[in-house]
N, C-alpha and C positions, 0 to 999 in steps of 0.2 A: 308527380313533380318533386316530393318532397325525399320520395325515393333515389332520383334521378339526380338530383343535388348532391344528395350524402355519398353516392357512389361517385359523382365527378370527384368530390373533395378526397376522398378515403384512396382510390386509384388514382387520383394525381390527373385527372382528365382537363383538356383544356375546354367542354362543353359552356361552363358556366362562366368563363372570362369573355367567348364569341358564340352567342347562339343562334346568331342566321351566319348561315354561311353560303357562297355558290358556288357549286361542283361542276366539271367539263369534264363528261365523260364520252371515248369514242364508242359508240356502237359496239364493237364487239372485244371492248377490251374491260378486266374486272379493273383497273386501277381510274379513279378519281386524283382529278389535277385540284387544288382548292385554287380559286380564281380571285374570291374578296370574302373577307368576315368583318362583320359589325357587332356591335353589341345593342345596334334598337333596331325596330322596323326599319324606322327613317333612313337610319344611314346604310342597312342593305339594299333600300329599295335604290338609293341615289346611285349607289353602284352598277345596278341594275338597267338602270334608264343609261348611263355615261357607257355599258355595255351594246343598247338598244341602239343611241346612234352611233357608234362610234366603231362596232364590231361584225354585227350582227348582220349587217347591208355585202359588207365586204364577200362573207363567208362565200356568199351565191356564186361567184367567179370564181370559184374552185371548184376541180370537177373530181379528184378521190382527196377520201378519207384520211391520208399520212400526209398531203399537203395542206387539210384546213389543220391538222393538231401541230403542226411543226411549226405554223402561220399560228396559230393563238399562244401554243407558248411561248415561240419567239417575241410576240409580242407584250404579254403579261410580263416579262421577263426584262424587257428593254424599258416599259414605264418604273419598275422596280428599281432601276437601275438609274435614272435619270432623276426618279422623284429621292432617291438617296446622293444625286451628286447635285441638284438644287440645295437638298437638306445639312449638305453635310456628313450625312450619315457614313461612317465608315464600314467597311464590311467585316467585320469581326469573327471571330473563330467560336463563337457561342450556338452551340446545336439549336436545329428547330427546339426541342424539347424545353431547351433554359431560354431561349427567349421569351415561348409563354406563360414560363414559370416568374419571369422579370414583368408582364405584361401582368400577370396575375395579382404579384404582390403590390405595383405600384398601385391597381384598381382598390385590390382589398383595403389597403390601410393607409390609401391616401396621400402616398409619398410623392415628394417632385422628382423630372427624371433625371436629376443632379444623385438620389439615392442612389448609391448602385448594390445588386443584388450579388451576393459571394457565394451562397449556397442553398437549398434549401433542405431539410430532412424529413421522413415521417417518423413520427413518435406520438405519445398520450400526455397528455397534458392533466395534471390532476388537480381539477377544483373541487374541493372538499375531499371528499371522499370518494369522488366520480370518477375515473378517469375519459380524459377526452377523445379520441383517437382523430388528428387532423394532421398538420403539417408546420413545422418550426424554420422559418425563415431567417438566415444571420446576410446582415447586410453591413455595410463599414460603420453605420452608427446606431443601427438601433437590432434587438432580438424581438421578431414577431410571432405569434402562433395565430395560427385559424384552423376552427374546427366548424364543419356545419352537421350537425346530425338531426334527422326526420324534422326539420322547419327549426332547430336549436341552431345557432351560432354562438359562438367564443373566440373572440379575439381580446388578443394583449401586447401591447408594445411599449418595451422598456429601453431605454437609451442606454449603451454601453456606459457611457459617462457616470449610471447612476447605479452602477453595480458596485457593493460593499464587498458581496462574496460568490464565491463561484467553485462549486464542490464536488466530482463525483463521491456516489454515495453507496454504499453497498446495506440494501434492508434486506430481512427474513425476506418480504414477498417477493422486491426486485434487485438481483443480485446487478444491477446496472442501473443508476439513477443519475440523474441534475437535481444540481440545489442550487439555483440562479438568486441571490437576495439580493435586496435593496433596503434604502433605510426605512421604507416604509411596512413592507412585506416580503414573503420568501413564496418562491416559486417551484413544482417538484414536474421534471419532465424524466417520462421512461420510457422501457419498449423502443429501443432504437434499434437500426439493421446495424450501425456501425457506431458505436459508442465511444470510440478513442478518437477516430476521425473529428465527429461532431465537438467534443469538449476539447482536442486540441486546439479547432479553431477558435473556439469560442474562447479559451482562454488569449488567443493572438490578438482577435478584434478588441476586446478589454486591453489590453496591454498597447495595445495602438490609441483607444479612447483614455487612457492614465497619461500615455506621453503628451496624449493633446492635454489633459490640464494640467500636468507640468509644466510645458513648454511653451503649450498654446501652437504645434507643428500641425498643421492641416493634414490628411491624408492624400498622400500623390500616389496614383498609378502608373506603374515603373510597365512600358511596352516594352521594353528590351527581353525580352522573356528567350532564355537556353532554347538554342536549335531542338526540335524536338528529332527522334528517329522516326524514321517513315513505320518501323512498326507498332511507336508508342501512341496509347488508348487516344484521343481525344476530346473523353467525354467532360471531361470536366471545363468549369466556363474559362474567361484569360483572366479574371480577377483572382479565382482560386489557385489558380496556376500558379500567379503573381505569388499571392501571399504563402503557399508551397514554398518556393522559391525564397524568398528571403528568410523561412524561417528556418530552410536548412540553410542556407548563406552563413545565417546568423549563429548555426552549431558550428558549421565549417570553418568559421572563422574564431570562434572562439578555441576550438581543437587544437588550432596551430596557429595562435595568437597573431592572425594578418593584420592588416589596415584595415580601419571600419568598411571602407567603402569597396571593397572585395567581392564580387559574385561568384560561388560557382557556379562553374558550367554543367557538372556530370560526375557522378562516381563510379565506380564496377571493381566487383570482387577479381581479385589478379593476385599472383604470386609474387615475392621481392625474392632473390637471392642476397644473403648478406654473409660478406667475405671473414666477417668476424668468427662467427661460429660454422660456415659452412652448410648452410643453410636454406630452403627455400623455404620463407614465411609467410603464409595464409593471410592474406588482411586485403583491403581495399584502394584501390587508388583514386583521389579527386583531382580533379581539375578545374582551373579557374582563369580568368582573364590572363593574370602573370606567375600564376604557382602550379605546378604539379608537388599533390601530398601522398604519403601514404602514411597508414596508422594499418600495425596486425590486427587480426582478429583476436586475438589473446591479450589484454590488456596490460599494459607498459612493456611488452614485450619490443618493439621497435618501435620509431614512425621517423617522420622523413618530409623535409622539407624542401623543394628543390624551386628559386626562383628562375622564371626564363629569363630573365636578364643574364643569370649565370651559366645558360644554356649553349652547349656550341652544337653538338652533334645529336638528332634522333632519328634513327632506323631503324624498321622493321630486320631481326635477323634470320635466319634458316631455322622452322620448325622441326623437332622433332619428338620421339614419344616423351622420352623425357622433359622436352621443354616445347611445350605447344602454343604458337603465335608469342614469340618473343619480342619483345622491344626493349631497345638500350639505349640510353638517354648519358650521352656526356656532357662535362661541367669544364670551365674554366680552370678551374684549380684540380682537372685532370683526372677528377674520379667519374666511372661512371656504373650508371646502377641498369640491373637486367629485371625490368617487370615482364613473368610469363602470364596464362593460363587466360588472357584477356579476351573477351567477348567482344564483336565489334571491333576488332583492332584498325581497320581500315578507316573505319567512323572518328574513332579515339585518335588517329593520326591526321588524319586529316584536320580535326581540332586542333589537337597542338601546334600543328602548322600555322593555323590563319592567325593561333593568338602569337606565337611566336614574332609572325610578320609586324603583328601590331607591335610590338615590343622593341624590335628592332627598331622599325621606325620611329618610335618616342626616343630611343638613347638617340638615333640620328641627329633627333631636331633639339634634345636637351645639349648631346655633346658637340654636335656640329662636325661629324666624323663623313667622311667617306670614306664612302668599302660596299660591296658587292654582297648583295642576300642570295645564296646559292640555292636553289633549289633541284635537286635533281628528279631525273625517271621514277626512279627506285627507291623514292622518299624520305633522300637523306636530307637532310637543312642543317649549314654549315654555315657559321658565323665568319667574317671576317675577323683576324687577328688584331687590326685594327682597336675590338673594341675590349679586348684584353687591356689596354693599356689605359684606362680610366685612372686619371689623377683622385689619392685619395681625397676622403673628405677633411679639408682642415679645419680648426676652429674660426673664432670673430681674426677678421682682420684689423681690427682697433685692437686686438690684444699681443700686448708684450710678453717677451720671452720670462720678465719677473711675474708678471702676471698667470701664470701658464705655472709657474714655480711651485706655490700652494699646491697645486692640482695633480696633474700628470707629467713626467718631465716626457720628450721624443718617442720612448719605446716603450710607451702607454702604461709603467708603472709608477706609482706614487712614489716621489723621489726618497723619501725616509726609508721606504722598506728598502728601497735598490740600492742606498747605502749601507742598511744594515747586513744587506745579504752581502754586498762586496765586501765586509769587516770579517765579517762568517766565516767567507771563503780564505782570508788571506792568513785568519790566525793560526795558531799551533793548535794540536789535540788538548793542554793542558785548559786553554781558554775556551771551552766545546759550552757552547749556548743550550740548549736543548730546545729551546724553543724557536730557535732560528732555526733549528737540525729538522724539527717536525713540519717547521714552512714550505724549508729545503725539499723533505718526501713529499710533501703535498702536490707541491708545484712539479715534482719528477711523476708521480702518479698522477697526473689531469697529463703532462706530455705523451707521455707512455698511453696514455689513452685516445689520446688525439691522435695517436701514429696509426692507432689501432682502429677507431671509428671515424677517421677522419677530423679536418677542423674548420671551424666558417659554419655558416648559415644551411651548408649544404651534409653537415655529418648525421651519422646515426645516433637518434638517440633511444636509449636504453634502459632498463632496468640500473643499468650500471653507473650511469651517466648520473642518475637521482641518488643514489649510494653515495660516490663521492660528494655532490652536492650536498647534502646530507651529513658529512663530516668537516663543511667548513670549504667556502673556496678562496683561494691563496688569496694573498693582498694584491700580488701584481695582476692576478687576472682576474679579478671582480668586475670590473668596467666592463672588460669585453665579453666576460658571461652573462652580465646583465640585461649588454644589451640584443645577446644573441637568445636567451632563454624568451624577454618581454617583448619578441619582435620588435623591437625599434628600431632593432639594425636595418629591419626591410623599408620601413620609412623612413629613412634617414639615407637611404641610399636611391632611393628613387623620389629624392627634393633636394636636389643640392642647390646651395648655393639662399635656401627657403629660411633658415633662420638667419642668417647675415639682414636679409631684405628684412625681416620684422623685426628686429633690434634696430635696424638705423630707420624704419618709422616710426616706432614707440620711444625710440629718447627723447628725451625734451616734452612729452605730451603730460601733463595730469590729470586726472580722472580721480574718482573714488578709489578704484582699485589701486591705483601709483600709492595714494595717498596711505592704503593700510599697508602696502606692501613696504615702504618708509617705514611704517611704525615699528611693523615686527624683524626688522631685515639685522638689526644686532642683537633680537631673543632667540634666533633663527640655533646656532645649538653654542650658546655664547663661553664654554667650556673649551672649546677646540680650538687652538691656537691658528688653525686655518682661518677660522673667523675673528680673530682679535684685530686686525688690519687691514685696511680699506681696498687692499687687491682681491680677496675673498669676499666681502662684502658686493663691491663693485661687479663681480660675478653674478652673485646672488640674485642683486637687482636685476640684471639684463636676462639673467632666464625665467626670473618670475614677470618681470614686465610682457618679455616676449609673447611670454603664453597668456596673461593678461591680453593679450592683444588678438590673440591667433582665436582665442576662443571668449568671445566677450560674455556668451552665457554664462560662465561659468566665473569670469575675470580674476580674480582672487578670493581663497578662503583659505582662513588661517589651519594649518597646521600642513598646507604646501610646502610653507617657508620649512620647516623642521624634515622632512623628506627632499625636498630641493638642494637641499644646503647636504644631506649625505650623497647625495648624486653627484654632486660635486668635487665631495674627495675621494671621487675613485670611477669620473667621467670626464673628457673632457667639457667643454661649455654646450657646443653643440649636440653633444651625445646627452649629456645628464637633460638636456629638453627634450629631444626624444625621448627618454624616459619617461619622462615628466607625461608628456602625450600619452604614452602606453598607460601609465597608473590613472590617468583620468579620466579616459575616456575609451579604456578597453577592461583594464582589469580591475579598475576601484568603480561599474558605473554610477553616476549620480551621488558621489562621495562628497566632491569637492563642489557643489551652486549652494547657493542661499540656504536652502533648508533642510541640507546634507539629508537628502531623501535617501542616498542610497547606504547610509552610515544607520537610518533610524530602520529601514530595510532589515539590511544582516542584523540589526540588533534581534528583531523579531524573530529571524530566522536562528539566532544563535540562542534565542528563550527555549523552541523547538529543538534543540539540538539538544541542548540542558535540562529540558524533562524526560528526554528520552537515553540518557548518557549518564544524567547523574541525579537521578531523580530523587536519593533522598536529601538533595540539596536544594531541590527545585524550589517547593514551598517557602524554607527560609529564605531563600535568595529575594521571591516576589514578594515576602511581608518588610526584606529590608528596601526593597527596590536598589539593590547593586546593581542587578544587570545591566541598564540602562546606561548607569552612570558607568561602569568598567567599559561596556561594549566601544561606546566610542571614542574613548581617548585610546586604547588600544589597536583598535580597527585604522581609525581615523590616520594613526600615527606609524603602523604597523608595528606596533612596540617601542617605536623609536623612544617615546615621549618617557616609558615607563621602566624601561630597562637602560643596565650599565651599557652604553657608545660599542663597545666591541662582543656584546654579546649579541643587542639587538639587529647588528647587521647580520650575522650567522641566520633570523629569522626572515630578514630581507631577501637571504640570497635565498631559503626556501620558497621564497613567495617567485619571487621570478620563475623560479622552475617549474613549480606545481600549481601556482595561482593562489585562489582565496581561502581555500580547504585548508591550508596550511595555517592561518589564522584563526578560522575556527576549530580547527586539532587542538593547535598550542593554548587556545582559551580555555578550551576544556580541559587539558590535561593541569593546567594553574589550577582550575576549582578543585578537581581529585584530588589534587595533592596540597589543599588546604583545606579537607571535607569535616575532621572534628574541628577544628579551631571555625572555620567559619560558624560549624552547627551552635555552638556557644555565644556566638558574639549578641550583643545586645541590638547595636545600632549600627543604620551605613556608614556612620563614620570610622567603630571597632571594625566594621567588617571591611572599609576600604584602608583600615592602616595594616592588619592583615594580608592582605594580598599586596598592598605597597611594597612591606618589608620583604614579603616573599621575594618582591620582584626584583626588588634592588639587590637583591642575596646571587641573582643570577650569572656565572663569574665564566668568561672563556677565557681557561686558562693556556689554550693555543695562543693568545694574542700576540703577536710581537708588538703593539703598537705601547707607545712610550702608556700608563693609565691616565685617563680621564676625567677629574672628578664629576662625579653622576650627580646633576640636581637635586633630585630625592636623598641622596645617602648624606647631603650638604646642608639640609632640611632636618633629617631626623633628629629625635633626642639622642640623649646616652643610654637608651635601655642595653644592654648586653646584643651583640652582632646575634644576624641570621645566621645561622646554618648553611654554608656555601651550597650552591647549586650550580652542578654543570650543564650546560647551555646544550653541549651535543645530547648528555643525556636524557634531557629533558624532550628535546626535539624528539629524541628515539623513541623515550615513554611515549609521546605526544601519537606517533603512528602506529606503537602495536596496540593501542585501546582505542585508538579514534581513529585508525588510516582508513577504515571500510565506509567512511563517511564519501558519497562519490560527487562529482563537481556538477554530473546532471542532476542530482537529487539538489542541489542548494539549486540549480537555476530553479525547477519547479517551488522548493519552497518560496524563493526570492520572490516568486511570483503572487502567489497567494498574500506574503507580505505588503508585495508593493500597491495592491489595491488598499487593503487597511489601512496602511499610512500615508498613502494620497488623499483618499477620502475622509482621514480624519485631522490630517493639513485644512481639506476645504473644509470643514466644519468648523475647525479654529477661526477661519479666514472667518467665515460669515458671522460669527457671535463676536468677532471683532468690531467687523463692520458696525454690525446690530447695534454694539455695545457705546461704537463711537457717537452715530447718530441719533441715541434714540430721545434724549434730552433736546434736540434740534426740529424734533415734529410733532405731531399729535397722535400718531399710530402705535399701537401698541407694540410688544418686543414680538408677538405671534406673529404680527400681521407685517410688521418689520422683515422676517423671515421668511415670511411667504412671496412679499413683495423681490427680494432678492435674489430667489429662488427661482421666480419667475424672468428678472430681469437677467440671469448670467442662463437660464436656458436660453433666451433670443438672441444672446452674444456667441453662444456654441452652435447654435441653429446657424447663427450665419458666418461661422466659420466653414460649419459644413457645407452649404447651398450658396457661399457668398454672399454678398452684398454690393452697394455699391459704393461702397469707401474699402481701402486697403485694409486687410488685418489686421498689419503689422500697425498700422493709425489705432485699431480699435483695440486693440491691449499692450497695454508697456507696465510691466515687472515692477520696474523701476520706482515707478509714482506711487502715491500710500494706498490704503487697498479699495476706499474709495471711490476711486478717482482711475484703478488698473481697467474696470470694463469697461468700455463705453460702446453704445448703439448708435446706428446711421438712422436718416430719418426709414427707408424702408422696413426698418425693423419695429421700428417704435410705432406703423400705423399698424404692423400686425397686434403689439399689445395692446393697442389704441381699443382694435375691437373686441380684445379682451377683458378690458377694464372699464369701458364704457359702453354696455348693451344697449344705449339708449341713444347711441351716434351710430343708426345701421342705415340712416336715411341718402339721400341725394346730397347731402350736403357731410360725409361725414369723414372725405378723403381733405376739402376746404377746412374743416375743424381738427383733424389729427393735425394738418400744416401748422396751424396759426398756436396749437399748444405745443409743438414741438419745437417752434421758434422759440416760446416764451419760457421754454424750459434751457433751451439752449444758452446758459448765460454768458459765457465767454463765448460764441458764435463760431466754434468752429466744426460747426454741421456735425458734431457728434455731442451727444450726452452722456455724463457718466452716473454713478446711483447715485450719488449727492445729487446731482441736478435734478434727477429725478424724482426723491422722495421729495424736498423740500418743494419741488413744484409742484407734485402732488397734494401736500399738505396743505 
C-alpha cells in the first residue's frame, strides 16, 4: 500500500484521488470504458446498485455485442451530459488528465471549487536537508506542494499574497533552483522538467496577487481566448492559456505602445520588404483585434505599426522563388507594405479579414457612414472611400480661438516659433540667426525623412528615426511626435468626441482631487509666460480635472500638474490628455495613485542599476540615502522639475521614443559624471546641492525659445556658475555607457521590486493600524498583529471565493486604514471558529450571529478592525 501511494504521487497517477472504480469491458475487446469512480466503498457501491436497476435488466434485449456497448455508452454519455446541463457545468477544453489533476488538488488541500487550478509541475521540495520529490501545484491564489513517500507526506500552502520574494537560483549542486520567501520563512524547490515555464508563471500569479493589494482587482477569467490552429498542442488547461495569453498581450503591447486593453491574436516569423534600403527584413509579424505589427529580428533595425482603421486594401499576391506566399497590405495615406515568407498565410488572412470586418463596422456606428465592406473571391477587402474622409479631431468646443493662442495656432505649430521662423525667412544674410538656421535644418531633416520612411502612425521606424530624435526634435513638431511615438495618437483617434463628454461632466463637480488640483494649477511651471494668464491656467484645469475624472483610481497626484502643463505647450488640449493617458497608465505604471508605488518601484530598480553601473558610488550613495531622495523628483517629473525648461523637454522627447530606459540611462550617466565630488560629500544635503547645481548647469543651446528663468538657478546662492553642460551631449554620453541597459531587463527587475515595495507598503499599513489602536484595547502590540493579520486574510479569502456582500462595500481606499477592511457576516463566523474553539456546539452558528451584531456598531452588516478589536476587547 505504502508502495502503491508513493508511485501514484511520484507518476502523477490518478489511483489515489478514486480508488473504486467500474469498468465495461466487451468480451473480446482489450480496451476498458470507466463507467463511475468513487472515493469510498459507499459511494461505488450506490453507483452500482443505480447500475443494478436501472441498466443491467435492460441489457437482456439485446441480442449482439456492438448494440449492448453502443446502448451503454450511449447511455453513460447522455446522463453525463444532462447531469452537467442540470449542473451547469460547462464543457470545457481541459484534458482528462488536468481535470484529475483539479480533482486531486481541490481533495488534497482542501480548497473550494471557486480555486481554480493553472498548472501543476513535478519537482523536489527540500525540507532541511531532504529533498522531497512530489508535485507543485500554482493555482490563482495560493502555491501548493504534496509529496507522499513510503506512508511520509508533505504538504505546504502559501498564498501568493504572502510572497516577499521569488528568485530563481543557480547553487554548486542545482544549477536550476526556486527560492519562494515569505515573511516568515524561505522555501527551495528543484529538479524541475521546465524551469523557465514554471517561474515565469509563478512570477504572473504573484504579480496578479500584488495588483489585488494594490487595487484590491479580483481575478476574472477572460474566455475570449485566440482561435487556436487545428494543428496547435491542446495540452494545456484554458486558464493557462488565458494567462499565456495576456502575458504576451502585455509584451505586445508594451513593444508598440497600444491601448491597454489590446489582445493579440497571433504572431509568425515573415519577411518585410522596405523601400528605404531595398531590403527584405527578417523579423516577425503580430496581429491583434485593430493592429497588424512588425518588429525585425535584429534589434531597432525596423518595426512598424499598421492600424486597420487605416487599412483599405489586403491581398494575397503571386508566389514566387524569390517571394514565397506574399501579402500586401495598403493604407489610406497610400503606402503599402509587402510581408513575404509567411506560414499559414491563408489562416493569417482569413484573420485579418474578420478583425477588419470588426473595425469597419465600429467606424460605421462611431461615424454614421455608409458604404459597401467588399469582400471579394480572391481575398481582397476593400474599404469604401467614404471612410477616407473622417473629420479631423478638434479640440474643447468651449474653447476660443484666444484660448487655443497660448498653445498651438491651426497648423499645429506653437505660434512663437512660426513667427520666429517667418522673421528667419524674410530677413537678409547680414541678420542670419543661427539658431533659428539649425531649427530651420532640423525641421528640413525630420521632412526629408518623412519623404523617405513615410509620415503618420503608419511609417517605418528605424535606427534612424531614434538618431534624430536624439538630436532634438523641432519645436513645430514636438506635439505630433509625441503623440505618434507614446501611441496616443491611436487612442485619441478611436474615442472621438470622449474628452469633450468628460470635461462638460467634471466642471462644476468638487471632490478631493478638484480641490489639490486648485492648489497646484499656478505652481504648475509658474516661469512660463503661458501660464501667467487664466487662458492657460483654464487649460490646465480641464485636462487635469478630465482625467481626474476618466480614472478616479488614480484622481490626481501632484507632480501631473508640472508634466500636464508642458503637454500643453506643444499639444493641443485634447491631445496633451492623451498624453496624459499614455504616461499614466502605459508608460509611467503606478507612478501617478496615492502611494506612487510605481516611482518607489524604479527607485529600487534604479538602486540595481547603480550597483551594477557605478558601483564605486554605490556604497556612498546608500550611507547618504540620495537615491531615494533623487529617484523620484526626477523619475516622477521626467526632469522636468530639475532641469532648465528647454533642456528637459530634449529628455521628454527621448522618453516618448524609447520609454523608461531613457531615464534610467540619463540618471546614471548624472552620477558618473559627478563620481569624485559626490565621493567627498559629507551629507545628503552636500550631496543633493551637487547634483542640483550640476543639473541646473544643463544648457540646450539649440533653443530657439525666448530663456526661461529656472527655479533652482532663482534659489541658488552666488557661489561662482557650473560649468555649462550640453544637453545633446549628455543624452549621447547617457547611451554609449548605459544604452545596453534593455527595457525587458527593467520589466523583470520592476518585478522583483514591485513585491518588496508592496509588501513593505503592507507592513507600514499594519504597524500603523497597530500603532493607532493599541492604547484603545487590552491586547498586546503581538497579538495586535496577529489579530490583523488574521482579519485582512478573511477579507482576501473573500475576495477570492466571494462573499455575500459586494467587494467593492468591503474595501474603500479612501477611509483611514482602520475602517479600509471590512468583513460580511459569512466571513466573521469562519473566524468565529477560529477564535473561539469552545463555540463548536449546536448552538455556535446562534452565537457567531448575536456577536457579530454586537460588533457591528454602525449596523451596516459589515465590520471593520476597529469594530472588531475593541468588541473583542
Amino acid at each position: 500500500g505504502l508502495l502503491v501511494g508513493t508511485l501514484d504521487v511520484v507518476l502523477d497517477s490518478s489511483a489515489r484521488v478514486a480508488p473504486y472504480r467500474i469498468l465495461y469491458q466487451a468480451p473480446d475487446s482489450l480496451v476498458y470504458w470507466t463507467i463511475a469512480c468513487g472515493c469510498s466503498r459507499k459511494e461505488i457501491t450506490e453507483h452500482w446498485e443505480w447500475l443494478e436497476q436501472n441498466l443491467l435488466q435492460t441489457l437482456s434485449i439485446f441480442e449482439n455485442e456492438n448494440d449492448i456497448n453502443t446502448f451503454v455508452r450511449g447511455k453513460i454519455q447522455g446522463i453525463i451530459a444532462e447531469y452537467n446541463k442540470i449542473n451547469g457545468i460547462k464543457e470545457d477544453d481541459d484534458t482528462e488528465k488536468f481535470k484529475e489533476a483539479i480533482v486531486k488538488f481541490h481533495k488534497l488541500f482542501g480548497m473550494p471549487e471557486e480555486e481554480k487550478l493553472v498548472n501543476y509541475y513535478s519537482c523536489s521540495y527540500w525540507k532541511g536537508k531532504v529533498p522531497r520529490q512530489g508535485w507543485v501545484y500554482l493555482s490563482i491564489n495560493h502555491l501548493c506542494f504534496y509529496s507522499f513517500l513510503m506512508g511520509r507526506e508533505a504538504k505546504l500552502v502559501i498564498r501568493w499574497v504572502d510572497i516577499t520574494q521569488l528568485e530563481k537560483n543557480a547553487t554548486l549542486l542545482f544549477p536550476d533552483m526556486i527560492k519562494v520567501s515569505t515573511r516568515s520563512s524561505e522555501h527551495f524547490f528543484s529538479v524541475f522538467l521546465n524551469i523557465s515555464e514554471t517561474f515565469k508563471l509563478m512570477e504572473q500569479l504573484a504579480n496578479i496577487a500584488m495588483r489585488q493589494l494594490l487595487d484590491n482587482e479580483g481575478f476574472e477569467q477572460d474566455r475570449s481566448l485566440p482561435k487556436l490552429k487545428k494543428k496547435s498542442p491542446k495540452k494545456v488547461s484554458a486558464l493557462k492559456r488565458d494567462l499565456d495569453a495576456r502575458a504576451k498581450s502585455e509584451r505586445y503591447r508594451a513593444l508598440f505602445r497600444l491601448p491597454k486593453d489590446e489582445k493579440l491574436d497571433g504572431h509568425t516569423d515573415c519577411t518585410l520588404w522596405t523601400p528605404f534600403n531595398k531590403m527584405h527584413i527578417l523579423g516577425q509579424m503580430f496581429v491583434s483585434t485593430n493592429y497588424i505589427c512588425f518588429t525585425s529580428k535584429e534589434e531597432n533595425l525596423c518595426s512598424l505599426i499598421i492600424p486597420l482603421r487605416e487599412v483599405t486594401i489586403v491581398e494575397k499576391a503571386d508566389s514566387s522563388s524569390v517571394l514565397p506566399s506574399p501579402l500586401s497590405i495598403s493604407t489610406k495615406n497610400r503606402m503599402t507594405f509587402l510581408f513575404a515568407n509567411l506560414k499559414d498565410r491563408d489562416f493569417l488572412v482569413q484573420r485579418i479579414s474578420d478583425f477588419l470586418q470588426q473595425t469597419t463596422s465600429k467606424i460605421y456606428l462611431e461615424r454614421n457612414i455608409s458604404g459597401s465592406y467588399i469582400s471579394s473571391d480572391d481575398e481582397v477587402f476593400t474599404r469604401s472611400s467614404s471612410l477616407t474622409s473622417a473629420s479631423p479631431h478638434k479640440s474643447l468646443s468651449s474653447e476660443s480661438e484666444g484660448d487655443r493662442q497660448f498653445n498651438l495656432n491651426d497648423n499645429g505649430i506653437p505660434t512663437a516659433t512660426q513667427a520666429l521662423m517667418t522673421m528667419y525667412r524674410r530677413r537678409s544674410p547680414e541678420e542670419f540667426n543661427p539658431k533659428l538656421a539649425k531649427e530651420f535644418l532640423k525641421e528640413q531633416a525630420w521632412k526629408i525623412h518623412f519623404a523617405e520612411y513615410g509620415q503618420g502612425v503608419c511609417m517605418y521606424r528605424t535606427e534612424k528615426t531614434r538618431d534624430l530624435v536624439l538630436k532634438g526634435i523641432p519645436e513645430s513638431m514636438r506635439g505630433e511626435l509625441w503623440l505618434l511615438f507614446s501611441g496616443a495618437i491611436n487612442e485619441m483617434a478611436t474615442h472621438p468626441g470622449y474628452y469633450e463628454d468628460l470635461v462638460e461632466k467634471s466642471m462644476g463637480k468638487y471632490n478631493l482631487a478638484t480641490e489639490e488640483i486648485e492648489r497646484d494649477l499656478h505652481r504648475s511651471l509658474p516661469e512660463h509666460p503661458a501660464f501667467q494668464n487664466e487662458m492657460g491656467i483654464a487649460a490646465l484645469r480641464r485636462v487635469l480635472t478630465a482625467y481626474a475624472f476618466r480614472n478616479p483610481n488614480i484622481g490626481y497626484c501632484q507632480a501631473m500638474n508640472i508634466v500636464t502643463s508642458v503637454l500643453l505647450l506643444y499639444a493641443k488640449e485634447e491631445e496633451a490628455f492623451w498624453l496624459l493617458v499614455a504616461l499614466c497608465e502605459r508608460m509611467l505604471p503606478d507612478y501617478y495613485n496615492t502611494r506612487v508605488v510605481g516611482a518607489l518601484v524604479d527607485q529600487g530598480v534604479f538602486e540595481e542599476l547603480a550597483r551594477d553601473y557605478v558601483p564605486q558610488l554605490y556604497d556612498c550613495m546608500q550611507d547618504l540615502g540620495v537615491i531615494s531622495t533623487i529617484s523620484l523628483s526626477w523619475f516622477l517629473t521626467l526632469f522636468l522639475s530639475v532641469m532648465p525648461f528647454e533642456s528637459a523637454v530634449v529628455v521628454v522627447d527621448c522618453f516618448f521614443c524609447e520609454g523608461i530606459k531613457v531615464i534610467f540611462q540619463l540618471a546614471l550617466a548624472v552620477l558618473d559624471a559627478n563620481v569624485d565630488k559626490l565621493l567627498s560629500c559629507k551629507d545628503d544635503g552636500e550631496a543633493m546641492t551637487v547634483l542640483g547645481r550640476y543639473l541646473d548647469s544643463v544648457t540646450n543651446k539649440d533653443s530657439t525659445l525666448p530663456p526661461i528663468p529656472h527655479l533652482h538657478s532663482l534659489l541658488s546662492d552666488d557661489v561662482e556658475p557650473y560649468p555649462e553642460v550640453d544637453i545633446f551631449r549628455l543624452i549621447r554620453s547617457s547611451y554609449e555607457k548605459f544604452g545596453s541597459i534593455r527595457a525587458d531587463l527593467i520589466e523583470q527587475m520592476r518585478f522583483k521590486q514591485r513585491l518588496k515595495v508592496i509588501q513593505t507598503l503592507e507592513d507600514t499599513t499594519k504597524r500603523n493600524v497597530v500603532r493607532t489602536i493599541v492604547t484603545e484595547t487590552s491586547f498586546t502590540i503581538d497579538e495586535l498583529e496577529e489579530l490583523y493579520a488574521l482579519f485582512k486574510a478573511e477579507h482576501l479569502t473573500s475576495c477570492y471565493w466571494g462573499g455575500n456582500s459586494n467587494a467593492i462595500d468591503r474595501h474603500d481606499p479612501s477611509l483611514p486604514y482602520l475602517e479600509q477592511y471590512r468583513i460580511d457576516f459569512e466571513q466573521f463566523k469562519g473566524m468565529f471558529a477560529l477564535l473561539f474553539p469552545w463555540a463548536c456546539g449546536t448552538h455556535s452558528d446562534v452565537l457567531a450571529a448575536r456577536l457579530f451584531r454586537l460588533l457591528d456598531e454602525n449596523g451596516d452588516l459589515l465590520i471593520n478592525f476597529r469594530e472588531f478589536v475593541s468588541g473583542l476587547s
